[in-house]
C-alpha positions, 0 to 999 in steps of 0.5 A: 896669641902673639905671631910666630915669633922668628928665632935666629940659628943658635948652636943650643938648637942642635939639641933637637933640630940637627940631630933629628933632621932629615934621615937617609933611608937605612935597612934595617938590622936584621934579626940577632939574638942581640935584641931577641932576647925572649928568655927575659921575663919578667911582670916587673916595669921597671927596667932590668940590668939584661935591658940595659946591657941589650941597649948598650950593644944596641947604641954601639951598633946604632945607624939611621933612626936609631942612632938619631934618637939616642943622640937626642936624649944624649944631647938633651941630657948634655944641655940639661946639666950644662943649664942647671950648673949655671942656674945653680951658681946663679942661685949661690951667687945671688944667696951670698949676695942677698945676706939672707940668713939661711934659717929665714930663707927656708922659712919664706920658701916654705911660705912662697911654696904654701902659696903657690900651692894654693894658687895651683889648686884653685887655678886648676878647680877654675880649669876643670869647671871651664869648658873645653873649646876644641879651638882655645889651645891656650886652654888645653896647654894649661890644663895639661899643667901639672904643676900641683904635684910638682909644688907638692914635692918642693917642700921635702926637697927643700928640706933634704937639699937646701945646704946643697943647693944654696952652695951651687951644688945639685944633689949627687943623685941628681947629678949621677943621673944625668951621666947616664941613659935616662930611664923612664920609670920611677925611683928605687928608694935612694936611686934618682933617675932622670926619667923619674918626675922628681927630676922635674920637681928639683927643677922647680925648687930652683926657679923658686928659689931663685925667684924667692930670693928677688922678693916675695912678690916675685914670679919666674919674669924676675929671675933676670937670666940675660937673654941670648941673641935677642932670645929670652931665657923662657924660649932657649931655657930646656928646663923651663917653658911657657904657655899663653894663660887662657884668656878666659882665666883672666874673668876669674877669682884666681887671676889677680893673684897669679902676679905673685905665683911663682910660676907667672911670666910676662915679658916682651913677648907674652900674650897680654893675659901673661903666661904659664911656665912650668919646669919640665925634664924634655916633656909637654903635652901638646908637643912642638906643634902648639906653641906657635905664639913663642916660637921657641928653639928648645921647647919640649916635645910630647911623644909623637912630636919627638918621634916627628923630629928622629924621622925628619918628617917635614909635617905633624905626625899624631899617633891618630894620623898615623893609625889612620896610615897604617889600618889605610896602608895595611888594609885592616880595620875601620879607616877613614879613606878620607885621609889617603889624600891629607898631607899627613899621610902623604907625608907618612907614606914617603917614609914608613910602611906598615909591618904585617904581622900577626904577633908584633912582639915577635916581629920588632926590630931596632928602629921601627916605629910603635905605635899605640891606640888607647881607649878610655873605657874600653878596649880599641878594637881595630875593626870597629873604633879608632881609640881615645887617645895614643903614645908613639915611640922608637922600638929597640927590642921585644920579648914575649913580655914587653917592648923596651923603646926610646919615648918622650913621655910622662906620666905624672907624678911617676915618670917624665923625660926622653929614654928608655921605656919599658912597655907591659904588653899586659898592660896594653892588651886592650890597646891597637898596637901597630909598628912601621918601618923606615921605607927601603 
C-alpha cells in the first residue's frame, strides 16, 4: 500500500470533520414523555409516522452529540445531491456529445452490466476461496464489496430510468428522498428512501453510464472528473470510493480482465495491483480507520467509525473496545483487564460512563451511546463470551419494543446509508446490549 496520502483543507471537509469535531460536555435532557413514548407498539421494523414526529421534537431541541449527528446526516444528505446534479449534467452533457443513438446505448449498458456481472461473480468466488490473513486489510476491505448486488439491480433501473437520467434528470423518487431525513429501512412499494440500498444501486448505474459512454474498454479511471486542488475525484467524491485490490488477486484467472470492470481504478495515487471502487450512500465496512493508502477527506464511515467522529474521540473506538470499557467500568461480566490500560480506554474513559441498569429499554435517554454485541451462532452472554461481532449508534428514544437511534449502517441489499434506525429489541435478545453516557 501507498503512504498516507496529506490532503490540504477543503471546505467539502465540513461534511464530517467540522460538524463531529471535539464536543463541550453537555447534561443530558432529562426524561420527557417527548421520547418516552411507551404506548408505541408495534413488531414492524420499518419506521412509523409517531417516530418521526418524535425525531422531529427531538432535532428541534437537539444539543451536544445529538445535534452533531443529526447535522452529519444532514450535511451528507446536502453533499450528496450537490454531487450527483453535477454528475448527472456531466452524464447528459457527454450523451449529447457523443451522438450515440439512445436505443444503442441501452444496448451496450446492458452488455457492460452482463459483464460486470460476471467479472464480480468470479472475483468474489476468488475472495471466499482466499484465505483470510488477519494482516492483509486489502483483502478484507475487498470482500466487504457488495458489488454483486449493486450490478444485479443496474439493469431494471436502466430500463425504469434511462430517459431520465440521459437528460440530466435523477428520478423524482430519488430525489424527494434526499430533502428528508434518511430512514435506514427498505422500500414501501414506490416510496424510495434514501436509506434503502437502491439509493447505492442508482449510483452505480451513473458511474456506468458515465463510464459506458468513453468506450466499452473503459473503467471508472476514465470518467475524467477534474480533481480538486490536487485532489482526484475518488478521494473528494462522497458517492464513490476506492480500496487497494489485494495483492494476492493479481496471481489469478479474474485479474487480467478487471482492466475493463467498471468498477476498476488506477491513477496517480493507487497501489500498482490498481484498486476496487465502489458506490456507496455514506458506508463501508472497515470505516475511517482502514484506508490509510488514500488518505481520503470524504471517505465512508462504518458504524463505530461515524459515532468516533459525533464524539470527537481523538482515537479508534470499536464496538469490542468499548464493550471491554463498559463490562471494566461497570464492573460486570467476563473483561480483559488488560485493556484498562490501552489508549482506547484511556480515551473512552475521558468521555463516556456506563449506564447501569437492569432494563436498558427503560433507561435510554437522546444522546447516549448504544452499544451491541452479537453473536454468530449463539447468544453473547456478558458473563462468559465477549461476541463475534457489533454495531454502535446514537439513541434517540426507546419504547417497550424497540430503540429508534441515528446509525451509519448496512445491510445489503435492504438497507445503507446515515439516519435513523429502528432496532427490535426482539431481535436483539441474544445480543449484550450496553449504553453510555457523555461524562458531566
Amino acid at each position: 500500500m501507498l503512504p498516507c496520502l496529506k490532503i490540504p483543507h477543503l471546505l467539502l471537509s465540513t461534511l464530517l470533520l467540522a460538524s463531529c469535531s471535539s464536543v463541550k460536555t453537555q447534561t443530558s435532557p432529562g426524561r420527557s414523555d417527548l421520547y418516552r413514548q411507551n404506548t408505541i407498539l408495534t413488531n414492524s421494523n420499518n419506521v412509523t409516522a409517531k417516530d418521526l414526529l418524535i425525531v422531529d421534537r427531538l432535532k428541534l431541541n437537539a444539543t451536544g452529540i445529538l445535534k452533531k449527528a443529526f447535522s452529519a446526516e444532514e450535511m451528507h444528505r446536502d453533499f450528496t445531491l450537490k454531487e450527483l446534479d453535477f454528475l448527472l449534467k456531466l452524464l447528459k452533457k457527454r450523451f449529447i456529445e457523443s451522438k450515440i443513438p439512445k436505443h444503442e446505448l441501452k444496448q451496450r449498458l446492458h452488455r457492460r452490466v452482463a459483464r460486470d456481472l460476471a467479472i464480480i461473480n468470479e472475483l468474489n468466488k476468488c475472495l471466499e476461496a482466499t484465505k483470510h490473513n488477519d494482516n492483509d486489510r486489502a483483502l478484507y476491505l475487498c470482500k466487504e464489496n457488495k458489488l454483486y448486488s449493486v450490478i444485479a439491480s443496474s439493469a431494471d433501473i436502466i430500463n425504469n430510468h434511462f430517459d431520465s437520467l440521459i437528460q440530466g434528470k435523477m428520478p423524482i423518487g430519488f430525489k424527494k428522498s434526499l430533502y428528508e431525513i434518511t430512514i435506514l429501512e427498505t422500500d414501501k412499494g414506490d416510496k424510495i428512501l434514501t436509506g434503502s440500498f437502491k439509493s447505492t444501486c442508482l449510483k452505480g448505474v451513473i458511474i456506468t453510464m458515465l463510464v459506458e459512454l468513453m468506450g466499452s474498454e473503459a473503467n471508472a479511471a476514465d470518467i475524467g472528473i477534474p480533481s480538486r486542488d490536487g485532489i482526484e475525484w475518488a478521494d473528494y467524491s462522497l458517492v464513490f470510493h476506492t480500496v487497494p485490490i489485494a495483492t494476492r488477486l493479481t496471481k489469478t484467472e479474474v485479474y487480467p480482465t478487471m482492466r475493463n470492470f467498471t468498477y476498476f481504478y488506477k491513477d496517480k495515487f493507487s497501489p500498482l495491483q490498481g484498486e476496487l471502487g465502489f458506490p456507496h450512500s455514506g458506508y463501508y465496512s472497515g470505516g475511517d480507520y482502514e484506508r490509510c493508502s488514500r488518505k481520503t477527506i470524504s471517505r465512508p464511515e462504518d458504524c463505530s467509525s461515524w459515532v468516533s467522529k459525533i464524539l470527537g474521540a481523538k482515537c479508534d473506538i470499536t464496538t469490542y473496545g468499548l464493550m471491554q470499557f463498559f463490562r471494566i467500568k461497570a464492573q460486570s461480566g467476563m473483561f480483559d483487564k488488560a485493556w484498562s490500560s490501552k489508549r482506547e480506554f484511556k480515551c473512552l474513559d475521558t468521555m463516556l460512563e456506563p449506564v447501569q441498569t437492569f432494563n436498558i429499554k427503560e433507561d435510554v435517554q437522546p444522546g447516549d451511546i448504544l452499544c451491541i454485541r452479537r453473536g454468530k451462532k449463539q447468544k453473547v452472554n456478558r458473563e462468559i463470551s465477549y461476541g463475534d461481532s457489533g454495531h454502535m449508534a446514537v439513541a434517540l428514544f426507546a419504547t417497550d419494543t424497540y430503540i429508534l437511534a441515528l446509525a451509519c449502517t448496512r445491510d445489503a441489499p435492504l438497507m445503507e446509508g446515515i439516519g435513523i434506525q429502528k432496532i427490535n429489541l426482539e431481535d436483539e435478545e441474544d445480543s449484550d446490549v450496553m449504553l453510555l453516557r457523555r461524562r458531566g
